[in-house]
FIBAVEX-527414 format. One record per residue: x, y, z of N, C-alpha, C in turn. Coordinates in steps of 0.2 Angstrom, whole numbers, padded with zeros to 4 digits, always signed. Layout:
<sites>
XYZXYZXYZ/...
</sites>
This chain:
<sites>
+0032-0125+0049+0028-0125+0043+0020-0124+0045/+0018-0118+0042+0010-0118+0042+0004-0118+0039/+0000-0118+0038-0005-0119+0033-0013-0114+0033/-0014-0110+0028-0020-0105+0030-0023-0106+0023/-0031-0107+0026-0037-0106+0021-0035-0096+0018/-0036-0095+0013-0035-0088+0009-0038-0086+0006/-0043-0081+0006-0048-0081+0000-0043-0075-0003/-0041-0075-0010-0037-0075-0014-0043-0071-0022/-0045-0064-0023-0048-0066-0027-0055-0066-0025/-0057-0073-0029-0063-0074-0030-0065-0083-0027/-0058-0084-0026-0056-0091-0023-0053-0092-0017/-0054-0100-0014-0053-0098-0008-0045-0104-0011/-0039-0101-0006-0033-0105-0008-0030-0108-0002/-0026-0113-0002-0025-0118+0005-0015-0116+0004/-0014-0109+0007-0006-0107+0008-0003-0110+0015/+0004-0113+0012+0008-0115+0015+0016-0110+0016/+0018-0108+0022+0024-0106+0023+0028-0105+0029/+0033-0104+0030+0036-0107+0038+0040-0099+0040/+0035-0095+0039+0036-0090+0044+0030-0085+0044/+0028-0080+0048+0024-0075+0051+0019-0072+0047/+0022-0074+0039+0019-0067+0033+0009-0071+0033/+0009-0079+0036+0002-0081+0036-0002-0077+0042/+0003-0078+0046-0002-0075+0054-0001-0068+0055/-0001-0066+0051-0001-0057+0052-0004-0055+0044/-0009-0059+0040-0012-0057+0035-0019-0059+0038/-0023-0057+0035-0029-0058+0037-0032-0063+0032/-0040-0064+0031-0042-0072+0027-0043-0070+0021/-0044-0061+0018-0044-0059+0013-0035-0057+0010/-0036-0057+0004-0027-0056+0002-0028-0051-0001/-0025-0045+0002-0027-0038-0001-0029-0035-0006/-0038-0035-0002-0041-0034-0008-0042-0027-0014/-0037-0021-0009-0036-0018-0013-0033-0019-0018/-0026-0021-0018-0023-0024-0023-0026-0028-0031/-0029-0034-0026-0035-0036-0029-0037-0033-0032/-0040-0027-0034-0045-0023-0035-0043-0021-0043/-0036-0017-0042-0030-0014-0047-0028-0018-0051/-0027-0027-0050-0025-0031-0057-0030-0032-0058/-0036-0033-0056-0043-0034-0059-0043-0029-0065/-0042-0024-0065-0045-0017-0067-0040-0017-0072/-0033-0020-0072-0029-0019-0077-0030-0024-0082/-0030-0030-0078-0027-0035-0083-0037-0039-0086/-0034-0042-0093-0040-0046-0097-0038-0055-0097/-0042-0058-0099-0040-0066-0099-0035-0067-0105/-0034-0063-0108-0030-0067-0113-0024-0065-0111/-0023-0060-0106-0015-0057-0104-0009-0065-0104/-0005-0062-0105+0001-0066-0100+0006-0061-0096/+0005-0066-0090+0009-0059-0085+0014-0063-0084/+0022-0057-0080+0027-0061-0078+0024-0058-0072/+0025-0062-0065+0026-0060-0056+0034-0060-0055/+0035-0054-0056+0041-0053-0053+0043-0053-0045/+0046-0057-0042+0046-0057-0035+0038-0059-0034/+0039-0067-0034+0032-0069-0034+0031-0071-0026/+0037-0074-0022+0039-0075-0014+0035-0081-0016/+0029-0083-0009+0027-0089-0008+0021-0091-0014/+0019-0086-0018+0015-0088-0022+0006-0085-0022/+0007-0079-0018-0001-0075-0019-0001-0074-0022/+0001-0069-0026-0001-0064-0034-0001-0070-0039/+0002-0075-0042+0005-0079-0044-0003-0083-0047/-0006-0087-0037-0013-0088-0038-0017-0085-0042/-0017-0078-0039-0022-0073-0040-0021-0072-0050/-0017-0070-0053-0016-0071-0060-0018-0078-0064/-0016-0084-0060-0018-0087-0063-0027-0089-0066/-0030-0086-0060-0036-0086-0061-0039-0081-0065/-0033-0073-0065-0037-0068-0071-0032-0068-0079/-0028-0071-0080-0027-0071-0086-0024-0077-0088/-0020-0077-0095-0021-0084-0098-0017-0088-0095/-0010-0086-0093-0003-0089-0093-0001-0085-0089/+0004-0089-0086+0009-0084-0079+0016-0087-0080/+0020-0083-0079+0026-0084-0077+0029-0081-0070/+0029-0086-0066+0034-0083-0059+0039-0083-0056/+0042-0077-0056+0050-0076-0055+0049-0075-0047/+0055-0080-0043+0058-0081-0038+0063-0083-0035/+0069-0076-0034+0075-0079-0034+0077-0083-0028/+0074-0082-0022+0076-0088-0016+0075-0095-0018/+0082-0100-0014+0079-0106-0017+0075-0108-0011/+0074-0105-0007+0071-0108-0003+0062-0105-0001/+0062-0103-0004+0055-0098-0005+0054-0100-0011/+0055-0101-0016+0055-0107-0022+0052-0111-0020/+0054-0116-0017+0051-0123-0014+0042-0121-0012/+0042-0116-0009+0036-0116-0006+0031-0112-0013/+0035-0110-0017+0030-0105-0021+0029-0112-0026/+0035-0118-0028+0031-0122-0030+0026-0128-0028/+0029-0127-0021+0022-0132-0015+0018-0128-0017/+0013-0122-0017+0009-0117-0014+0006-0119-0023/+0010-0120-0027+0006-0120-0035+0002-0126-0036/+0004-0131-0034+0003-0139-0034-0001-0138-0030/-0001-0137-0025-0010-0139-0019-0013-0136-0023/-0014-0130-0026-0019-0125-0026-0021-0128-0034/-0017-0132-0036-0018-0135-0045-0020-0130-0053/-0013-0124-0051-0016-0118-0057-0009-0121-0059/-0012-0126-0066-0008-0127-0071-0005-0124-0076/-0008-0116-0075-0005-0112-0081+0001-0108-0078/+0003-0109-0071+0008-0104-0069+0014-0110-0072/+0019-0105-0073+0027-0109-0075+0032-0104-0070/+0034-0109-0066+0039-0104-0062+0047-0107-0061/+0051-0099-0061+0058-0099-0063+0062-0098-0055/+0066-0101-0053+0070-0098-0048+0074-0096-0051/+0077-0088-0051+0078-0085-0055+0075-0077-0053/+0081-0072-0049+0079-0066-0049+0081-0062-0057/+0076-0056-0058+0074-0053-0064+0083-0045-0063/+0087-0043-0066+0089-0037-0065+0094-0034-0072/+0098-0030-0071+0100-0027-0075+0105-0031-0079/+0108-0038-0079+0112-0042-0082+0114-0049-0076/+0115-0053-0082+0117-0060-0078+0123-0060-0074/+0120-0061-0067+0128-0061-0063+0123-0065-0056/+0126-0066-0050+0128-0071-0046+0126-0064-0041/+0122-0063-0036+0119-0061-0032+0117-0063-0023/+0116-0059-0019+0114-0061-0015+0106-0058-0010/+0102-0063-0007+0095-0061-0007+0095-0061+0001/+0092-0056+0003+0091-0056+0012+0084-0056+0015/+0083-0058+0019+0075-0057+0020+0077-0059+0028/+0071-0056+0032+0069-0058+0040+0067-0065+0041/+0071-0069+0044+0071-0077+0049+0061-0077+0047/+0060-0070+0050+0052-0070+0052+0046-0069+0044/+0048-0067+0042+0045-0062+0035+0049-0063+0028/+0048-0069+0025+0051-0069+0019+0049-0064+0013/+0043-0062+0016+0040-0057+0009+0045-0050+0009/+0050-0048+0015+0054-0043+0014+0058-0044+0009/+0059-0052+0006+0067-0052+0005+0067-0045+0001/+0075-0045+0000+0079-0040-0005+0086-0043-0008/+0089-0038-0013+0093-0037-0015+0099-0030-0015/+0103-0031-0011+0107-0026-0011+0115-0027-0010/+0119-0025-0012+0127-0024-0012+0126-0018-0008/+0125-0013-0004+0125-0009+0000+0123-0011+0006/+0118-0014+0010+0117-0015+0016+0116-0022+0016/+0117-0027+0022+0115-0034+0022+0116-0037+0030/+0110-0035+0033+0109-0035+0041+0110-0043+0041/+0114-0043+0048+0115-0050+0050+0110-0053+0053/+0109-0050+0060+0104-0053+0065+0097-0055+0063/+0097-0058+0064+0088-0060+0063+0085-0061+0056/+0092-0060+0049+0090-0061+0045+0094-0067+0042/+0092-0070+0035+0095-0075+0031+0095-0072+0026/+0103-0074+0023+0106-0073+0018+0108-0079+0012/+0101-0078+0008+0105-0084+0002+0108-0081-0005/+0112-0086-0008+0114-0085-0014+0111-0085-0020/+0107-0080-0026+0104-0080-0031+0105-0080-0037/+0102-0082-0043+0105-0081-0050+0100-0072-0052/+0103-0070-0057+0098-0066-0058+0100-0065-0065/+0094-0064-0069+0096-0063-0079+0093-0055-0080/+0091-0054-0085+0089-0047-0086+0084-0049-0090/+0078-0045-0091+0072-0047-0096+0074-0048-0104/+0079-0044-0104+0078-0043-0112+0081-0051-0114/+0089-0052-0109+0092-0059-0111+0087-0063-0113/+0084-0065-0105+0078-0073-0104+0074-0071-0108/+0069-0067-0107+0063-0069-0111+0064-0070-0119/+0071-0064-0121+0070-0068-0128+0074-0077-0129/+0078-0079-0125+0080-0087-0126+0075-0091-0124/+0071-0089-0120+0063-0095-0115+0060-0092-0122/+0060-0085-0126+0054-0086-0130+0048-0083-0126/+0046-0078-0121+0041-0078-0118+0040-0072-0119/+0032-0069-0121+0031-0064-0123+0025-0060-0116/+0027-0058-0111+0022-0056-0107+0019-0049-0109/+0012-0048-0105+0009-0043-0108+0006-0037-0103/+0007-0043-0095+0008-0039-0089+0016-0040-0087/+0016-0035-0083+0023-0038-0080+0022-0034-0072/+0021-0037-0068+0021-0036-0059+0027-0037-0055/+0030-0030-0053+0036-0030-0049+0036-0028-0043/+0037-0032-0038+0036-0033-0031+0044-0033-0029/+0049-0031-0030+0055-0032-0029+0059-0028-0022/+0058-0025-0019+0059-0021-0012+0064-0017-0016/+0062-0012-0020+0068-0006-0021+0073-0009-0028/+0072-0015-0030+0077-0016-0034+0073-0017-0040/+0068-0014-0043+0063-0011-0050+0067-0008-0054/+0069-0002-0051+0076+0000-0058+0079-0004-0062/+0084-0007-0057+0087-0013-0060+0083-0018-0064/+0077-0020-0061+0074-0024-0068+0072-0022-0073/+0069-0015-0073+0067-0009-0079+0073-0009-0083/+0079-0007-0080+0085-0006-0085+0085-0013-0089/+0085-0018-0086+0087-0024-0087+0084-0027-0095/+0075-0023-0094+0072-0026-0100+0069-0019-0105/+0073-0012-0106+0071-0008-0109+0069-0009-0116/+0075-0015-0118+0072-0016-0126+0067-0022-0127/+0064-0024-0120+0058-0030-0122+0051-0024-0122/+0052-0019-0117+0047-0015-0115+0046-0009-0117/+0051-0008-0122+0049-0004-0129+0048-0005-0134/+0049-0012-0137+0046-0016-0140+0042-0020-0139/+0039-0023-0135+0033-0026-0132+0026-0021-0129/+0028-0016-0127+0025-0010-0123+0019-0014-0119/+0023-0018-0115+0015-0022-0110+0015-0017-0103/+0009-0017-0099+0007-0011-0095+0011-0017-0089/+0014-0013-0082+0021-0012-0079+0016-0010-0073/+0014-0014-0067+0012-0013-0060+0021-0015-0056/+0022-0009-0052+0028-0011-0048+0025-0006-0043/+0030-0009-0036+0029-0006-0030+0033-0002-0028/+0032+0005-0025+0033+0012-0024+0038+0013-0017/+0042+0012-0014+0043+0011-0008+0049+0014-0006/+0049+0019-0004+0055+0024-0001+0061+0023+0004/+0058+0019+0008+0063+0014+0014+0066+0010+0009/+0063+0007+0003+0069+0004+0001+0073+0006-0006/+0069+0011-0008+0074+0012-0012+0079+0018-0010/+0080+0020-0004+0084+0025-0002+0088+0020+0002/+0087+0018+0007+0092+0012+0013+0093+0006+0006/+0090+0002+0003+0094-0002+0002+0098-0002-0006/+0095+0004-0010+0096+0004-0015+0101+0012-0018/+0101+0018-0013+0104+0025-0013+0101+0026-0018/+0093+0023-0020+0091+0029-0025+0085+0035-0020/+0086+0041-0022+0081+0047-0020+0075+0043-0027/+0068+0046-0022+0063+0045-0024+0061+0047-0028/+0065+0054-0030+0063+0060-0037+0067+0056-0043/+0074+0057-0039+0076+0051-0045+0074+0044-0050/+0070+0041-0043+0067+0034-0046+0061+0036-0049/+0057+0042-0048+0053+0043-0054+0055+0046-0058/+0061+0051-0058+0066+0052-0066+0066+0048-0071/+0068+0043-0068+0069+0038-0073+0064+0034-0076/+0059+0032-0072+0053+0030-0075+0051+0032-0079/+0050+0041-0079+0047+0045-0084+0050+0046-0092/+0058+0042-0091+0063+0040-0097+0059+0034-0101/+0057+0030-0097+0056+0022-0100+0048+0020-0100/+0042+0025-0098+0036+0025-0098+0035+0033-0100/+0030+0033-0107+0027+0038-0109+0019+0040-0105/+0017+0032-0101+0012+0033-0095+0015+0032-0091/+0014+0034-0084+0013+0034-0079+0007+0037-0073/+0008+0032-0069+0003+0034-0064+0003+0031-0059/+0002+0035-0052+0003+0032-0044-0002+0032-0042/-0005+0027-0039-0010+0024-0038-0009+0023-0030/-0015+0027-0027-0016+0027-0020-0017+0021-0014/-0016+0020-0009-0019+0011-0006-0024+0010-0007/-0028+0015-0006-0037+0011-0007-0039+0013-0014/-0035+0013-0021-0039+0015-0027-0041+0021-0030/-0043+0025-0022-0048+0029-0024-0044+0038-0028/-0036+0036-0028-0034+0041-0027-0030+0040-0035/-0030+0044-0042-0023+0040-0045-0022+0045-0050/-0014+0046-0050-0012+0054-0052-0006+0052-0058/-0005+0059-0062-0001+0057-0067+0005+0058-0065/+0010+0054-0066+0015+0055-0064+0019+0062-0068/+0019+0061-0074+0021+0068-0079+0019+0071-0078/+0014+0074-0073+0016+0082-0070+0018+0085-0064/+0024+0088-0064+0028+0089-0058+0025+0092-0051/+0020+0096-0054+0015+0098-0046+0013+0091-0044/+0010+0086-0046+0006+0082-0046+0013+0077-0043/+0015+0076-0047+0022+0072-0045+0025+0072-0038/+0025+0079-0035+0028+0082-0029+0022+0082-0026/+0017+0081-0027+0012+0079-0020+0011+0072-0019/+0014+0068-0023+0014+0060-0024+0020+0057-0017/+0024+0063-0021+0030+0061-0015+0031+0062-0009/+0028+0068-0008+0025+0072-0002+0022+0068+0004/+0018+0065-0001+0012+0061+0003+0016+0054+0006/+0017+0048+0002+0021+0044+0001+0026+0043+0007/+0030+0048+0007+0034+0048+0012+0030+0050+0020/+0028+0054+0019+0026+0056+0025+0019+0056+0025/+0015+0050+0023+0009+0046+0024+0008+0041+0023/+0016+0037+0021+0016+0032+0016+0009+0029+0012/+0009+0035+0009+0002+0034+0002+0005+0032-0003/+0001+0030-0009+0004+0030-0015+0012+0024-0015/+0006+0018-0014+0013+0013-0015+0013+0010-0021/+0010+0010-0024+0010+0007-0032+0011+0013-0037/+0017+0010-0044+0014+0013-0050+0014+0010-0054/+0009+0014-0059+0006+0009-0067+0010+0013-0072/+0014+0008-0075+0019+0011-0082+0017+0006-0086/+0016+0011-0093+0012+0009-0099+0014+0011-0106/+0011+0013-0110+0013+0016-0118+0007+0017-0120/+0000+0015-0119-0005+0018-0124-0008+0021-0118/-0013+0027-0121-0018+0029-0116-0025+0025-0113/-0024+0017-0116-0032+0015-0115-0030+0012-0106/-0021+0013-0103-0024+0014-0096-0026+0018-0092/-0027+0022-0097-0031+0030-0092-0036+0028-0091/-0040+0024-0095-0048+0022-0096-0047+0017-0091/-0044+0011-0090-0046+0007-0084-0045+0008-0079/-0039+0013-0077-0038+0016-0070-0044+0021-0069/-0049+0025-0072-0054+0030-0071-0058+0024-0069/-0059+0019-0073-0065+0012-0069-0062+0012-0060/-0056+0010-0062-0054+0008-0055-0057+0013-0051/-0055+0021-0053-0057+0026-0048-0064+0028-0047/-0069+0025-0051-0075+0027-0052-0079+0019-0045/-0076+0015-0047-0079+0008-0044-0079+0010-0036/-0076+0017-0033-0079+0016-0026-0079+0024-0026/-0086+0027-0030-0087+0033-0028-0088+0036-0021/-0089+0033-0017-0087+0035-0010-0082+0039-0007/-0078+0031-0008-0069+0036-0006-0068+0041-0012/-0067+0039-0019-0066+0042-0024-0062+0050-0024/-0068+0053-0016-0069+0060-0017-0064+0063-0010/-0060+0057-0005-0060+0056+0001-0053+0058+0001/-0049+0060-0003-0043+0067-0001-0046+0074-0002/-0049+0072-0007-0050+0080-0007-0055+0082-0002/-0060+0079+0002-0062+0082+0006-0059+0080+0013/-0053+0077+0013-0048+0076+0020-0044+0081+0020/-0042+0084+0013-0039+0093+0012-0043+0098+0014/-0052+0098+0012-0053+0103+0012-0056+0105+0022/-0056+0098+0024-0058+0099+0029-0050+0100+0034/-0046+0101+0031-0038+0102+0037-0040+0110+0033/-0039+0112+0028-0039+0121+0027-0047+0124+0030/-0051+0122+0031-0055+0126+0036-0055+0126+0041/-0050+0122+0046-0050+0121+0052-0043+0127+0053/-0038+0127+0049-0031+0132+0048-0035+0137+0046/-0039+0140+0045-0042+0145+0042-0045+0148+0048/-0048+0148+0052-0052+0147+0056-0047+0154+0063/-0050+0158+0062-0046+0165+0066-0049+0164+0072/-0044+0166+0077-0045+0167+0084-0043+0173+0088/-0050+0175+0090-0049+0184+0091-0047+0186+0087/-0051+0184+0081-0051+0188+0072-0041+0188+0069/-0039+0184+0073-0033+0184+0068-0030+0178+0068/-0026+0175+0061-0023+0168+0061-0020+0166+0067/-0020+0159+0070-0017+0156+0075-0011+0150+0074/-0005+0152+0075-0001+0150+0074-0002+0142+0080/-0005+0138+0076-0004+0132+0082+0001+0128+0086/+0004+0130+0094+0009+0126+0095+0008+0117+0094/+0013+0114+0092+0014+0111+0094+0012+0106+0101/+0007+0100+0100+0006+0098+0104+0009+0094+0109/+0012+0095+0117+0016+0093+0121+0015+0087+0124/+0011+0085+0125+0008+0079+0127+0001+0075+0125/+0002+0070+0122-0006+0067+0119-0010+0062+0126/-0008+0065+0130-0012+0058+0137-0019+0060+0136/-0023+0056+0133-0028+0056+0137-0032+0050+0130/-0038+0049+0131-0040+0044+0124-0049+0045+0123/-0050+0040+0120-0056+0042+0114-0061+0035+0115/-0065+0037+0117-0074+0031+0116-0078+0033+0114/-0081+0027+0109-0085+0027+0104-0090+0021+0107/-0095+0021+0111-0099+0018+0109-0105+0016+0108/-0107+0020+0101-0110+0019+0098-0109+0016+0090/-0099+0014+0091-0096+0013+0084-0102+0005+0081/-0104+0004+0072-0106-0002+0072-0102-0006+0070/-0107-0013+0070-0103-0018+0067-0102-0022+0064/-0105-0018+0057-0107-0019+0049-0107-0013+0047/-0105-0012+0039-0106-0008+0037-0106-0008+0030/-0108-0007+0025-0107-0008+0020-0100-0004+0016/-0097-0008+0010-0094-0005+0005-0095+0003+0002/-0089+0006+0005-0090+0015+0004-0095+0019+0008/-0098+0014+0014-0102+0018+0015-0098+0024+0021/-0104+0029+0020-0102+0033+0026-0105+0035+0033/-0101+0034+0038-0106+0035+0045-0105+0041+0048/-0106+0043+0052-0106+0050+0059-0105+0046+0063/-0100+0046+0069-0099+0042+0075-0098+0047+0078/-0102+0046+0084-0101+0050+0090-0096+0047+0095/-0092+0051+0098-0088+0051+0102-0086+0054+0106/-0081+0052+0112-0080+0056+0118-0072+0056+0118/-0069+0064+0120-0063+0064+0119-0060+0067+0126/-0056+0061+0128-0053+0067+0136-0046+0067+0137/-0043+0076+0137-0037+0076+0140-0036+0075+0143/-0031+0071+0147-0029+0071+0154-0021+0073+0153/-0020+0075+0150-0011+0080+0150-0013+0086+0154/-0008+0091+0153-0007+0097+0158-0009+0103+0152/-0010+0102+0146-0011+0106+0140-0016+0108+0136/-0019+0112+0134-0025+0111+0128-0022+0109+0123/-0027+0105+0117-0028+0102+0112-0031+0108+0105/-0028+0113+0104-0032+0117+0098-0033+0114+0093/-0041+0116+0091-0044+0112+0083-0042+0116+0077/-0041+0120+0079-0039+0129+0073-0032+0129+0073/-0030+0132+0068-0024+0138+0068-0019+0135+0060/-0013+0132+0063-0009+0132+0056-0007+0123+0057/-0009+0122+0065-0007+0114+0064-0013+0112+0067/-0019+0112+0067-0024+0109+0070-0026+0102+0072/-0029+0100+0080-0030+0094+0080-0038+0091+0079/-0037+0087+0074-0043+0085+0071-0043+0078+0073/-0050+0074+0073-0053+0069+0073-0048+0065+0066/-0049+0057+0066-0049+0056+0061-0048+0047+0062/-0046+0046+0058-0046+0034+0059-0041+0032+0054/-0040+0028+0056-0037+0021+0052-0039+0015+0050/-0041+0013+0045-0043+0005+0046-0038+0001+0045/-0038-0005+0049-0031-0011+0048-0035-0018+0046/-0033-0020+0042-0035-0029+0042-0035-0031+0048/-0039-0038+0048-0039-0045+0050-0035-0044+0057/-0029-0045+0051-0022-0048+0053-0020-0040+0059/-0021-0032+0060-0019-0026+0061-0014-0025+0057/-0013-0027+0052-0010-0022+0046-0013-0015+0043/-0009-0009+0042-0014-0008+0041-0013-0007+0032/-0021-0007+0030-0026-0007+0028-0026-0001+0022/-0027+0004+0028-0028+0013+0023-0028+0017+0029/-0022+0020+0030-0019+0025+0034-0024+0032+0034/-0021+0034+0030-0027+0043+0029-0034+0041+0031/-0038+0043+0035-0045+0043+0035-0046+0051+0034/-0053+0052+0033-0055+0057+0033-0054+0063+0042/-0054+0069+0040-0053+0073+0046-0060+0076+0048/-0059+0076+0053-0065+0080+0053-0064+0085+0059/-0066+0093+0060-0064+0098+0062-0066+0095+0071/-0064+0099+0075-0068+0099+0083-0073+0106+0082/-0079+0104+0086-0083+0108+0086-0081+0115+0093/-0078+0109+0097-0078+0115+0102-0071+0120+0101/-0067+0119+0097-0061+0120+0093-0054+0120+0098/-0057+0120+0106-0050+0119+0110-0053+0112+0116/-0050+0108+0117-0051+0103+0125-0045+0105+0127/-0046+0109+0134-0044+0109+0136-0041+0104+0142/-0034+0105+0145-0031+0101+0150-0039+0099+0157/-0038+0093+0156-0044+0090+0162-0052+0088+0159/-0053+0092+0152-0058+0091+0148-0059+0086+0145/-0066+0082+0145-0069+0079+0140-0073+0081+0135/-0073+0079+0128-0079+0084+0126-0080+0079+0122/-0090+0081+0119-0092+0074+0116-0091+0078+0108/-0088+0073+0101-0089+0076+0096-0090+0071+0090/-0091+0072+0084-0093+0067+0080-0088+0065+0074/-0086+0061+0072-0081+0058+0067-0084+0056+0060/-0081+0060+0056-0084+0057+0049-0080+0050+0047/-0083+0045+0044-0079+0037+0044-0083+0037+0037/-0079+0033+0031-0079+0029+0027-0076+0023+0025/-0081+0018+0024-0079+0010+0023-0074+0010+0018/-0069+0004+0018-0067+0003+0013-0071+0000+0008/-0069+0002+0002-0073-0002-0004-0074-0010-0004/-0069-0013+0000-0070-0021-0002-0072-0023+0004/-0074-0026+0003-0077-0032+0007-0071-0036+0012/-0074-0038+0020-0069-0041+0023-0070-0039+0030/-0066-0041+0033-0065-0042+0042-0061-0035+0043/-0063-0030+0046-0057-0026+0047-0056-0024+0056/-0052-0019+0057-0052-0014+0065-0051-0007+0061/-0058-0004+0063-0057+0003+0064-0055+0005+0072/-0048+0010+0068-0045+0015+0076-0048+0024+0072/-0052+0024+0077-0051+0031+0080-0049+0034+0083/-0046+0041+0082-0040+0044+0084-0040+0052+0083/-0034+0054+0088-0032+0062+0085-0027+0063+0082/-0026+0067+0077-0021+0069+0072-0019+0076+0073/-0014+0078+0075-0010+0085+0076-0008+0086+0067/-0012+0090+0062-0009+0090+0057-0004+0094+0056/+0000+0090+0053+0009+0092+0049+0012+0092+0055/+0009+0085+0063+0014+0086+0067+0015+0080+0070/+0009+0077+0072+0008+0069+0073+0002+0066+0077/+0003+0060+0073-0004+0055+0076-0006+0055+0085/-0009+0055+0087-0009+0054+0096-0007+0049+0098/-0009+0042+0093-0006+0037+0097-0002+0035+0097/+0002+0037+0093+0011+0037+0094+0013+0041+0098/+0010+0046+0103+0011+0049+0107+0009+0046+0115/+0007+0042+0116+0003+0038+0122-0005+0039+0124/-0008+0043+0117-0014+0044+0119-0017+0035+0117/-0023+0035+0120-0025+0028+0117-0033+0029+0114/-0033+0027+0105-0038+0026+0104-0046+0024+0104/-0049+0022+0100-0052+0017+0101-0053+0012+0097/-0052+0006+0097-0051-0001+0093-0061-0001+0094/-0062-0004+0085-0068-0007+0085-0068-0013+0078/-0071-0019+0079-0071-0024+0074-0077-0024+0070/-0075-0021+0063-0081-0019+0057-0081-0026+0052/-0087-0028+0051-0089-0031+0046-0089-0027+0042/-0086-0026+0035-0089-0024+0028-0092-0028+0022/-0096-0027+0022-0101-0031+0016-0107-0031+0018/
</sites>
């Protein structure tokens, strides 16, 4: 069993749990997330926490709206979500052990020895090693809420892939209630543990929500789901940038207005795909001896990257120029042009090295090829996250539409950034 101070919000909270999900989260509790129920929710809300685990969001609700109710089917993650409500003394939460789905029936929940925030729910897959398997109850929205009498006005779904089945479960609370629906977006598990396609799980959303919207990891990015261009570039990215882990499903248009807050609150990034596109089609543009260049595939990433003049502070959204030095040491050039060019680019990760915000901005090479044995000096465009906190900026190279360098054995540069 462990114990970690958490700033949660706008409060600091004293969280208790007896596996890894403390020591691999940093002192801030993700304050992008943070950011998103702020922006949604008002004090007279009542939210359900569907998949509340050991009791984060649950906190964090309690301080922004009226009443909470917290849904958690493990009985043993239970215990801790009710420890974690009694220290922290938020008397307005009411919590159910009790998973949320399609109908009453007698289930089982899995989750890692190490990570109880993975658990799930599945009849298709249920690994043995390293994980625990407990037995569950689970109701459906429409049953419980009308027998408890409970009228919620947010509803937060945290469930690893098993969202459908809660949505079926409560279609006649949520078309008659019509309360605004924040669930989590995740492809890994709604494919492996649940054989739903990702087109599919938004099919059906776009059945049971007359709004929708996918919501970027730092805020700055948020698209309507009901339209299919837009839709197919959500999914695109998603999977193969894991972008866009959140979506917001509603019934009136006044969440277009608070998500445009959201969008506006960190004018920095706000603008920071589109100029991550426009900087990948300049560099693909970019003719060599006056004609397109088809960029092979890069064969080896050895060599790596220094920055020091990286700082160590920075403000919220701010933007830097960092100069840096890049050297191959593979047997290959590295081209900055053609159809897959290699560009400059970053990650930031929390505290804890989670990351953070995957996509950073790209920025072209000047010299537009390094050569095998070459170092060349260049500069990286970087923007902060919008919230405040301890983080690690990596500096890096990106083979675009082919791969990261440091999954390749290049090694980047690690730098510890104050923001605020």
């Amino acid at each position: 069993m462990q114990t970690k101070n958490i700033r949660i919000g706008e409060k600091n909270h004293q969280i208790t749990s007896d596996d890894q999900y403390l020591a691999e989260m940093g002192d801030n509790f993700e304050p992008c997330m943070v950011q998103l129920f702020r922006a949604l929710l008002g004090k007279d809300d009542v939210v359900a926490d569907i998949g509340a685990n050991i009791g984060m969001t649950a906190l964090l609700f309690a301080d922004l709206a009226r009443q909470v109710y917290a849904f958690e089917p493990s009985p043993s993650t239970f215990q801790l979500l009710q420890k974690n409500i009694e220290t922290n003394g938020a008397r307005n939460i009411q919590a159910f052990n009790l998973g949320l789905g399609e109908k009453q029936q007698t289930l089982n929940i899995t989750y890692n020895a190490t990570n109880r925030a993975g658990g799930f729910i599945s009849e298709k897959i249920r690994p043995v090693e390293g994980h625990i398997t407990e037995e569950i109850r689970v109701d459906s929205i429409d049953h419980f809420f009308a027998i408890h009498q409970l009228c919620p006005t947010f509803l937060k779904m945290d469930v690893e892939g098993f969202e459908q089945s809660v949505v079926k479960g409560g279609r006649a609370y949520l078309s008659r209630q019509q309360p605004t629906v924040v669930m989590e977006m995740n492809h890994f598990c709604l494919d492996v543990l649940q054989r739903i396609t990702l087109p599919d799980f938004l099919d059906f959303l776009r059945t049971v929500f007359p709004v929708l919207y996918a919501i970027d990891t730092d805020n700055a990015t948020v698209i309507d789901l009901h339209q299919p261009d837009k839709a197919y570039y959500v999914m695109h990215e998603h999977v193969v940038r894991q972008r866009f882990p959140n979506v917001v499903g509603g019934f009136t248009p006044a969440i277009k207005t608070r998500l445009d807050a959201l969008h506006a609150s960190a004018p920095s990034e706000a603008s920071l795909s589109a100029r991550l596109q426009k900087a990948v089609s300049q560099a693909m543009a970019k003719p060599v001896q006056g004609q397109k260049f088809n960029t092979p595939p890069v064969r080896e990433c050895g060599g790596h990257l220094n920055a020091d003049t990286c700082p160590e502070k920075m403000s919220p959204g701010q933007e830097l120029c960092i100069q840096v030095s890049i050297t191959n040491t593979s047997p290959h050039p590295w081209h900055g042009v053609g159809s897959h060019p290699v560009l400059l680019s970053y990650h930031w990760l929390d505290a804890g090295g989670a990351t953070f915000q995957h996509d950073g901005l790209r920025t072209p090479l000047t010299c537009e090829t390094v050569n095998a044995g070459q170092t060349a000096t260049e500069k990286v465009n970087v923007v902060a996250p919008a919230a405040k906190g301890q983080y690690q900026l990596m500096l890096t190279l990106v083979q675009e539409g082919i791969c990261w360098f440091e999954h390749q054995g290049f090694k980047p540069a690690m730098h510890q950034v104050q923001v605020g």
